[in-house]
LUMFI-618501 format. One record per residue (C-alpha): x negated, y negated, z negated. Coordinates in Angstrom, 3 decimals. Each point is the difference from the previous one (the first is absolute). Layout:
N
<rec X="X" Y="Y" Z="Z"/>
...
END
This chain:
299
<rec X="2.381" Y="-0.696" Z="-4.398"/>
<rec X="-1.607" Y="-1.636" Z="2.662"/>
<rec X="-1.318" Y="2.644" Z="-3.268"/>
<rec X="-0.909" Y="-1.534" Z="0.840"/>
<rec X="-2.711" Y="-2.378" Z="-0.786"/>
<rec X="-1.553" Y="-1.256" Z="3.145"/>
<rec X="-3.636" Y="-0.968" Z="-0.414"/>
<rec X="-1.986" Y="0.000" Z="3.096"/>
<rec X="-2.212" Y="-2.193" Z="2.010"/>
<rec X="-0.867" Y="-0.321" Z="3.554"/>
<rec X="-3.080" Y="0.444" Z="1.404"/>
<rec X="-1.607" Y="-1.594" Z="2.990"/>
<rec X="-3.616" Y="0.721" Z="1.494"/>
<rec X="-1.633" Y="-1.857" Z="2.342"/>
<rec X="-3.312" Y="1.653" Z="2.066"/>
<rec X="-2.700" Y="-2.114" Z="2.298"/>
<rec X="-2.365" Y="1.298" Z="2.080"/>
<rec X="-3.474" Y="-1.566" Z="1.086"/>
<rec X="-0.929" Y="-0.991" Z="3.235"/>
<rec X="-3.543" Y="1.369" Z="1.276"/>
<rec X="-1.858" Y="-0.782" Z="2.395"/>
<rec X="-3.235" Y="0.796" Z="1.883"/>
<rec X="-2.802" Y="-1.874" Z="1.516"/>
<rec X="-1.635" Y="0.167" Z="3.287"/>
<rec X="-3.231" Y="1.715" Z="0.589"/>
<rec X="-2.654" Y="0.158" Z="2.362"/>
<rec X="-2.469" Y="2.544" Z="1.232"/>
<rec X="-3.534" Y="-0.671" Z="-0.452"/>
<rec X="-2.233" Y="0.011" Z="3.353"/>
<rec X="-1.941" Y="2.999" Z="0.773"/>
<rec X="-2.877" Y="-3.040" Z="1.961"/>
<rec X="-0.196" Y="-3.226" Z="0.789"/>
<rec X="0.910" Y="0.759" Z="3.469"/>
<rec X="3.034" Y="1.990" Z="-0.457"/>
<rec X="2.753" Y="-1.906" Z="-1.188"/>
<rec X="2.879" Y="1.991" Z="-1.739"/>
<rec X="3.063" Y="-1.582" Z="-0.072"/>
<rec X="1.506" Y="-0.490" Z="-3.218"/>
<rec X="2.817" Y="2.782" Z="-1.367"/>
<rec X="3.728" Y="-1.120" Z="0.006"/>
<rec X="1.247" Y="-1.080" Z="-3.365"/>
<rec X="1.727" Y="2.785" Z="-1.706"/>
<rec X="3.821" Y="-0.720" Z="-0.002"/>
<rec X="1.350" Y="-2.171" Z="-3.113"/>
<rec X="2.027" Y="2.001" Z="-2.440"/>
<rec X="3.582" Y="-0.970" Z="-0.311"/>
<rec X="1.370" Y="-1.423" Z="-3.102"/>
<rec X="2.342" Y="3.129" Z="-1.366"/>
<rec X="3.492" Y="-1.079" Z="-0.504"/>
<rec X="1.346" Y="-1.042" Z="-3.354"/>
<rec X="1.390" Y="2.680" Z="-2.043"/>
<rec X="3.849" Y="0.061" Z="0.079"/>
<rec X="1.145" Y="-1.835" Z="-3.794"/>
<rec X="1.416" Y="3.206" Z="-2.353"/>
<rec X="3.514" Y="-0.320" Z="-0.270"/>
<rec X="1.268" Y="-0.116" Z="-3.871"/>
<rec X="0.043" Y="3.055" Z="-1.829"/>
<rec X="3.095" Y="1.777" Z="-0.210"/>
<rec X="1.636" Y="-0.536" Z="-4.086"/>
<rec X="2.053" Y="3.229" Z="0.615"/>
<rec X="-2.678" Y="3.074" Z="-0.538"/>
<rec X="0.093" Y="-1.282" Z="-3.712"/>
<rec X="1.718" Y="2.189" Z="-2.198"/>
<rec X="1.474" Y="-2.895" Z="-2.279"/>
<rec X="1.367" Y="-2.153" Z="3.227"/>
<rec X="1.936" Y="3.303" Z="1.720"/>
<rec X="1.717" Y="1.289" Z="-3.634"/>
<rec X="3.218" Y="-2.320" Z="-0.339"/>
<rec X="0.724" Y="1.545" Z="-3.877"/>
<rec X="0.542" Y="-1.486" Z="-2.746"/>
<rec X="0.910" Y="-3.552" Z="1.015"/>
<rec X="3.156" Y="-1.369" Z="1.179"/>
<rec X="-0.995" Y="-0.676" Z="3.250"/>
<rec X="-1.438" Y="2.311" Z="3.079"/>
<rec X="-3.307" Y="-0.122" Z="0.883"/>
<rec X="-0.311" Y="-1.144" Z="4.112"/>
<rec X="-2.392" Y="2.622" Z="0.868"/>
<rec X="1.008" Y="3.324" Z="1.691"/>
<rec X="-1.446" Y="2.898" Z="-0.336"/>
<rec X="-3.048" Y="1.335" Z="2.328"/>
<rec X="0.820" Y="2.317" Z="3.185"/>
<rec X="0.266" Y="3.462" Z="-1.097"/>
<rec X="-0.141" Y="-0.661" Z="-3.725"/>
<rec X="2.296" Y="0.663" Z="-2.873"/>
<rec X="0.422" Y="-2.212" Z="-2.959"/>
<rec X="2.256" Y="1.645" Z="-2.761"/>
<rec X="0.869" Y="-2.503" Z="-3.297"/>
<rec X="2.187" Y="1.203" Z="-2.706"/>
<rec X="1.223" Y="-1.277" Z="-3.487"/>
<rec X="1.509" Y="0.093" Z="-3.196"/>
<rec X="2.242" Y="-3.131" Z="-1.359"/>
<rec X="1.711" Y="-0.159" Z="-3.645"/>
<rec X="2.042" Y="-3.320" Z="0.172"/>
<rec X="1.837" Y="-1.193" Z="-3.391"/>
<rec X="3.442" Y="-1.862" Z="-0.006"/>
<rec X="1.130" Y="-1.768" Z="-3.171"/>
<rec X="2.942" Y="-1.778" Z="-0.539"/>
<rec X="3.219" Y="1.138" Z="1.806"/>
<rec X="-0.749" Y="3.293" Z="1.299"/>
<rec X="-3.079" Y="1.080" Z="-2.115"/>
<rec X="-1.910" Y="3.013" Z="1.229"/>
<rec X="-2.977" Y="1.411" Z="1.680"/>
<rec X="-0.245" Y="0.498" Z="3.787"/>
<rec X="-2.905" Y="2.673" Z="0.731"/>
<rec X="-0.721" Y="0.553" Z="3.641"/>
<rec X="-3.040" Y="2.351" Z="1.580"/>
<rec X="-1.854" Y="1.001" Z="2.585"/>
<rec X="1.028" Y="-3.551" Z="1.829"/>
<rec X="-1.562" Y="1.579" Z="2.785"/>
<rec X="-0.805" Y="-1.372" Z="3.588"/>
<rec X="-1.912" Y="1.822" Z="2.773"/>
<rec X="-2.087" Y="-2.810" Z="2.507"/>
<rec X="-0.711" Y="1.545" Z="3.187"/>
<rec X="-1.991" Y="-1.945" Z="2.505"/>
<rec X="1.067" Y="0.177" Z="3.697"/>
<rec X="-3.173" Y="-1.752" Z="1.412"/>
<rec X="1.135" Y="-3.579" Z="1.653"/>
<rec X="-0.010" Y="-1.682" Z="-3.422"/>
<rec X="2.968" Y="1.993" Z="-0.532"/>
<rec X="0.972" Y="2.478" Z="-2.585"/>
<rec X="3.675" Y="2.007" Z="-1.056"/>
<rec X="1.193" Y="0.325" Z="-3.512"/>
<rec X="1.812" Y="2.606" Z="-1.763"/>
<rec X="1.143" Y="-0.687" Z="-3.750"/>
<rec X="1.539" Y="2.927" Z="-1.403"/>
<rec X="2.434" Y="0.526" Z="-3.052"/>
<rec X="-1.198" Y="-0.792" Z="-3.504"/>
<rec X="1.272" Y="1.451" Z="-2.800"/>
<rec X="1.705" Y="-2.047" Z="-2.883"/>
<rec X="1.415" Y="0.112" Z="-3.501"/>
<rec X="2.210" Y="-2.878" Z="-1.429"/>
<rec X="-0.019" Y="0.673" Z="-3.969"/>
<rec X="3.339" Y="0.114" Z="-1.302"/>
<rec X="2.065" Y="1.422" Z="-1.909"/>
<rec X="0.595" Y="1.790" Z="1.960"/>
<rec X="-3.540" Y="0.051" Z="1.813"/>
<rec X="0.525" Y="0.042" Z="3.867"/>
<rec X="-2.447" Y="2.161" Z="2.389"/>
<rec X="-0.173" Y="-0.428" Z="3.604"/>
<rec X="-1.555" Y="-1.551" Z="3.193"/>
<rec X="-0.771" Y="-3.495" Z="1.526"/>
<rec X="0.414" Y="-0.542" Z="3.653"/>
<rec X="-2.684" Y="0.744" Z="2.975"/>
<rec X="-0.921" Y="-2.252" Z="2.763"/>
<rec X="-1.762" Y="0.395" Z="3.478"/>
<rec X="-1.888" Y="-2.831" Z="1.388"/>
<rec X="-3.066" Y="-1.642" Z="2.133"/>
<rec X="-2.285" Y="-2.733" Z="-0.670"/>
<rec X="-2.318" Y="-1.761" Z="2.806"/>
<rec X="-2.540" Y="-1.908" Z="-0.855"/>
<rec X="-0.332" Y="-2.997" Z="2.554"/>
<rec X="-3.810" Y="-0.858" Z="-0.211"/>
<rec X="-2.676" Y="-1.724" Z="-2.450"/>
<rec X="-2.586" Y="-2.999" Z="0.180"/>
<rec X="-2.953" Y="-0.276" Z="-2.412"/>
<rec X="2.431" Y="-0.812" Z="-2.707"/>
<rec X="3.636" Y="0.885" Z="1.050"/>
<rec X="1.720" Y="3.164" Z="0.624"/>
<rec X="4.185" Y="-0.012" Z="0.372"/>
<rec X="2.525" Y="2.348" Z="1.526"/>
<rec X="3.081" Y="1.502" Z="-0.494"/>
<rec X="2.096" Y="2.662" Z="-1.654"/>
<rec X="3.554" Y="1.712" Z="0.155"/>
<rec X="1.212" Y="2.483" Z="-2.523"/>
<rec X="3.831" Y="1.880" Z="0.897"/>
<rec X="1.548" Y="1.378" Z="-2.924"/>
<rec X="2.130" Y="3.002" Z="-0.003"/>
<rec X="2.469" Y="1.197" Z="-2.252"/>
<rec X="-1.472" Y="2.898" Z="-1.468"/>
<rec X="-0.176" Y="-0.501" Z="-3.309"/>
<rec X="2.292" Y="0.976" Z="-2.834"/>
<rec X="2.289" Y="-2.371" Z="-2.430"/>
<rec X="-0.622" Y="-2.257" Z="-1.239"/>
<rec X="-3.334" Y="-0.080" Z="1.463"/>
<rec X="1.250" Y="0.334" Z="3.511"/>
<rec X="1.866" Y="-3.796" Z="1.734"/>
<rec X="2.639" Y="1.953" Z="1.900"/>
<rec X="-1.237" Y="-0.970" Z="3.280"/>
<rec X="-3.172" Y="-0.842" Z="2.110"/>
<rec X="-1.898" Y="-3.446" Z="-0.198"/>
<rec X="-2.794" Y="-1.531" Z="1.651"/>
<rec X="-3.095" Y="-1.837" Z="-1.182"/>
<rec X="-2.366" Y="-2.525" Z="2.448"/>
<rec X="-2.896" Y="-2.041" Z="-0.973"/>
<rec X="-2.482" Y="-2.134" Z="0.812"/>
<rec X="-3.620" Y="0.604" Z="-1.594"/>
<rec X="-2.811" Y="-1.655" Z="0.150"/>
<rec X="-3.508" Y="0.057" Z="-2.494"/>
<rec X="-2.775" Y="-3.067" Z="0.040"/>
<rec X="-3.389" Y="0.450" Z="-1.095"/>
<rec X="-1.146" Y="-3.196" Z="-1.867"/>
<rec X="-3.155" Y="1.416" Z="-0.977"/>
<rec X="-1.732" Y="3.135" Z="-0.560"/>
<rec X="1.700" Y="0.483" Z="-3.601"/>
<rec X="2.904" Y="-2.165" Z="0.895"/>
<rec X="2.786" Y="0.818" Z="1.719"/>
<rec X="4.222" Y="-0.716" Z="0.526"/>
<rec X="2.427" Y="2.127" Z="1.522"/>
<rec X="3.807" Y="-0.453" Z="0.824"/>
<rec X="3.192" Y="1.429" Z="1.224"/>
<rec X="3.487" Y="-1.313" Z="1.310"/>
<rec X="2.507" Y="2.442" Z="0.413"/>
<rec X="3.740" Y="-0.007" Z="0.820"/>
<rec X="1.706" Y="2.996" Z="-1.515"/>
<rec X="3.168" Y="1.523" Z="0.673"/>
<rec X="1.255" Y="2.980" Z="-2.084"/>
<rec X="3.250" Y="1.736" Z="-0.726"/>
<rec X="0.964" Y="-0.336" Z="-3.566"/>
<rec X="3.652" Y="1.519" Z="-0.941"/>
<rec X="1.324" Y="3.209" Z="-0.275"/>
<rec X="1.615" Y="2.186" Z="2.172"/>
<rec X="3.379" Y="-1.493" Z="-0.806"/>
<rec X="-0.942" Y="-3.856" Z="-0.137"/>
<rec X="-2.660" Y="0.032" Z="2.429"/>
<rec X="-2.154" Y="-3.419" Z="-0.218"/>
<rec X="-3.080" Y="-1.852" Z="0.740"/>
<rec X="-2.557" Y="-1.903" Z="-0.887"/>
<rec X="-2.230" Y="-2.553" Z="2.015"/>
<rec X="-2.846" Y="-2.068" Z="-1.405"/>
<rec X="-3.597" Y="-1.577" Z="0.832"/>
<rec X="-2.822" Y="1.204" Z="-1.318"/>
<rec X="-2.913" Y="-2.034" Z="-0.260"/>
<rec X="-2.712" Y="0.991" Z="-1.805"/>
<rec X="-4.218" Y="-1.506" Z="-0.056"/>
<rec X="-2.805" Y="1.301" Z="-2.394"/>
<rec X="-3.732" Y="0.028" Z="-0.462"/>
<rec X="-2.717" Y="2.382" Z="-0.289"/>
<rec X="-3.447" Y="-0.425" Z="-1.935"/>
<rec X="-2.281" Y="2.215" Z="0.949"/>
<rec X="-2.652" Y="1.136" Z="-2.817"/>
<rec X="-3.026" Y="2.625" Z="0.146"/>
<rec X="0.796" Y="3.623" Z="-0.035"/>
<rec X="2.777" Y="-0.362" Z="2.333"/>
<rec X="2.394" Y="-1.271" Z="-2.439"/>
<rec X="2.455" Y="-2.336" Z="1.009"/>
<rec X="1.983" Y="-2.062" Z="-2.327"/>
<rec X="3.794" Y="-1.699" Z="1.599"/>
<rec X="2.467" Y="-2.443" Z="-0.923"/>
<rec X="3.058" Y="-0.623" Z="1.984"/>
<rec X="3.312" Y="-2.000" Z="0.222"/>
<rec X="3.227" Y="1.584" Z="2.004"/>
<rec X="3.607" Y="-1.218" Z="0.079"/>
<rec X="3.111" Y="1.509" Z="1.156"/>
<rec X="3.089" Y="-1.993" Z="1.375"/>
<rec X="2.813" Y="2.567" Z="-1.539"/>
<rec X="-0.724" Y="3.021" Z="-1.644"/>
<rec X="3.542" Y="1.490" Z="0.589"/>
<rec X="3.543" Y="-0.470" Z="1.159"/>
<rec X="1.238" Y="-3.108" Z="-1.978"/>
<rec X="-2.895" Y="-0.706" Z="-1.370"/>
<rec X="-2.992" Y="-2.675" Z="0.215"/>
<rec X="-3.468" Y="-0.086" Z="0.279"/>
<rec X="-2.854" Y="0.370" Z="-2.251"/>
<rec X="-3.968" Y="-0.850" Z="-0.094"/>
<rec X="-2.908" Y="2.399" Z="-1.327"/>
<rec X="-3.419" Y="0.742" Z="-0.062"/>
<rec X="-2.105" Y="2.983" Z="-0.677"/>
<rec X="-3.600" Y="0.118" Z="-0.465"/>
<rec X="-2.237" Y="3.355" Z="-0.721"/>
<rec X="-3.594" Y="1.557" Z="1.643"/>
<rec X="-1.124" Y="2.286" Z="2.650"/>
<rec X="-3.096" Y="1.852" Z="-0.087"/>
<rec X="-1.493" Y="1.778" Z="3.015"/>
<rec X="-1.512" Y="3.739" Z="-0.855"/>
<rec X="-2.422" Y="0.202" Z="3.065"/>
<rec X="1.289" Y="-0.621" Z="3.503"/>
<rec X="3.108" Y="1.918" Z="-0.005"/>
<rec X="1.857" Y="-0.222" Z="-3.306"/>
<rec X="1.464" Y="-3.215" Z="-2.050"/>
<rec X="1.162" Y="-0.050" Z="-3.640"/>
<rec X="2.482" Y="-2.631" Z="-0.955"/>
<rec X="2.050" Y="-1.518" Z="-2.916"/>
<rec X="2.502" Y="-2.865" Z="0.058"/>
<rec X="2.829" Y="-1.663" Z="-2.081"/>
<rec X="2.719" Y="-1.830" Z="1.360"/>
<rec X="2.694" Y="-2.497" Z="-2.087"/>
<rec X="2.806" Y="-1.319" Z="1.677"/>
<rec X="0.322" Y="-3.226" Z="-1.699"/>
<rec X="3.138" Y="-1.471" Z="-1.505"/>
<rec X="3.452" Y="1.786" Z="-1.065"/>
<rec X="2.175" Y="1.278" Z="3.045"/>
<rec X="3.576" Y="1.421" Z="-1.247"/>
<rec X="-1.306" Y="-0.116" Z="-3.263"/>
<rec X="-2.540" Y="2.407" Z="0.672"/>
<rec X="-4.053" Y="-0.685" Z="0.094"/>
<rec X="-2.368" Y="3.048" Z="2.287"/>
<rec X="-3.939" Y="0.769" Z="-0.377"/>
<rec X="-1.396" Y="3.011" Z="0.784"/>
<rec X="-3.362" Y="1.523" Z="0.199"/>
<rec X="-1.567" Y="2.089" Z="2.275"/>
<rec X="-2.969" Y="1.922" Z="1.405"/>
<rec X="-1.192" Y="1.754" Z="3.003"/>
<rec X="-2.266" Y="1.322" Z="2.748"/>
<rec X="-1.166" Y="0.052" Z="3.495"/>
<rec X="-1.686" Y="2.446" Z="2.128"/>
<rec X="-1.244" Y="-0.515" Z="3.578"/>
<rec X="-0.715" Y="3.078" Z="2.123"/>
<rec X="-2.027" Y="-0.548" Z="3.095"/>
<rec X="-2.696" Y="-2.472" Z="1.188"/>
END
């Protein structure tokens, strides 16, 4: 998310300068018989060169454009040279039908570091889960390392790019046996102050077996959403995301998830979200809820 709202507007100011000029003047004559000649006309004073139009302003020193939680897709702006963006979670997501349980994963965290260059490095460490039983099953999810560069803005527009690797560090059956990779494409459009619509399209790749029937799992990933912004920095979402396969042998499905995000001061976001993957797939239906938090240390 990306969080990915993106409301911004560009900004262009245009400066003139006056031209002045002055007059000639002439010295009056100390008699009739002495004849001064007139002073020289003071110089003319050039016209001062038009200002230099102001370039748009940049989207990405907002605090809801850089945080890429809760929403399906990535926000496309990186994080600021020298700064450090750290977002972190807590998901409870409900199966019924075949397989009923409770999934419960936390922190979900994911340190932003920003290179300068419109380029920034990722590190998403282990979160810790608990698949309700019996027997109730403890352990951890996988980590990933990544970068994200943002390639540029206009007034309305920002878009780059992002590429998560997973590793294998996880334990079973939270862990998919192997490394995977995740790239996207984001991009955010302002449509008005309030109004805004962001998207992602990803191609993942992930390992999805077990150690002795190793497998994986390819699939497309587009995702688009929108942002109203209201007063008191609170920001309300709705979004639409689809995956082509969602494991090994198995199709596709469509969801959206909607929720808030509310900015406490310049640094620190608040958000909430619910997401429904709609339809049955192998006779099991998902939801989950979900909350979390940003923090952004530096400028």
């Amino acid at each position: 998310m990306f969080n990915r709202s993106v409301a911004f507007a560009g900004l262009a100011v245009w400066l003139c300068a006056g031209v002045a000029g002055a007059g000639a003047q002439v010295a009056p004559q100390s008699s009739p018989s002495a004849v001064v000649p007139p002073a020289s006309p003071a110089p003319a004073v050039s016209p001062a060169p038009a200002a230099t139009p102001a370039g748009p302003s940049d989207p990405c020193t907002s605090l809801s454009n850089l945080v890429s939680r809760p929403t399906f897709s990535t926000a496309a702006c990186a994080v600021k040279p020298r700064d450090l963006l750290i977002e972190t979670g807590y998901t409870n997501a409900t199966t019924s039908g075949n397989g009923a349980g409770n999934l419960v994963t936390y922190p979900q965290a994911s340190v932003r570091v920003g290179l300068g260059h419109n380029l920034e490095v990722d590190l998403d460490p282990d979160s810790l889960a608990r698949l309700s039983g019996p027997p109730a099953i403890n352990g951890t999810t996988d980590s990933a390392i990544g970068a994200k560069y943002e390639f540029g803005y206009t007034s309305n527009l920002v878009y780059g790019v992002n590429v998560l690797y997973t590793l294998a560090t996880g334990s079973p059956p939270f862990t998919g046996n192997g490394n995977g990779i995740l790239a996207n494409l984001n991009a955010g459009l302002s449509l008005s102050p309030a109004f805004s619509l962001f998207a992602t399209l990803g191609y993942n790749e992930q390992s999805a077996g077990t150690p002795v029937v190793p497998a994986r799992v390819h699939d497309v990933q587009p995702s688009l959403g929108a942002t109203l912004s209201l007063p008191q920095s609170f920001d309300v979402f709705l979004e639409g995301y689809d995956q082509s396969a969602t494991a090994p042998g198995l199709g596709g499905r469509f969801g959206y998830d909607t929720g808030f995000q509310k900015d406490v001061g310049s640094r620190l976001q608040l958000d909430f979200n619910y997401f429904d993957y709609l339809g049955v797939q192998n006779g099991a239906h998902l939801h989950s809820i979900g909350f979390g938090a940003a923090y952004l240390v530096g400028s």
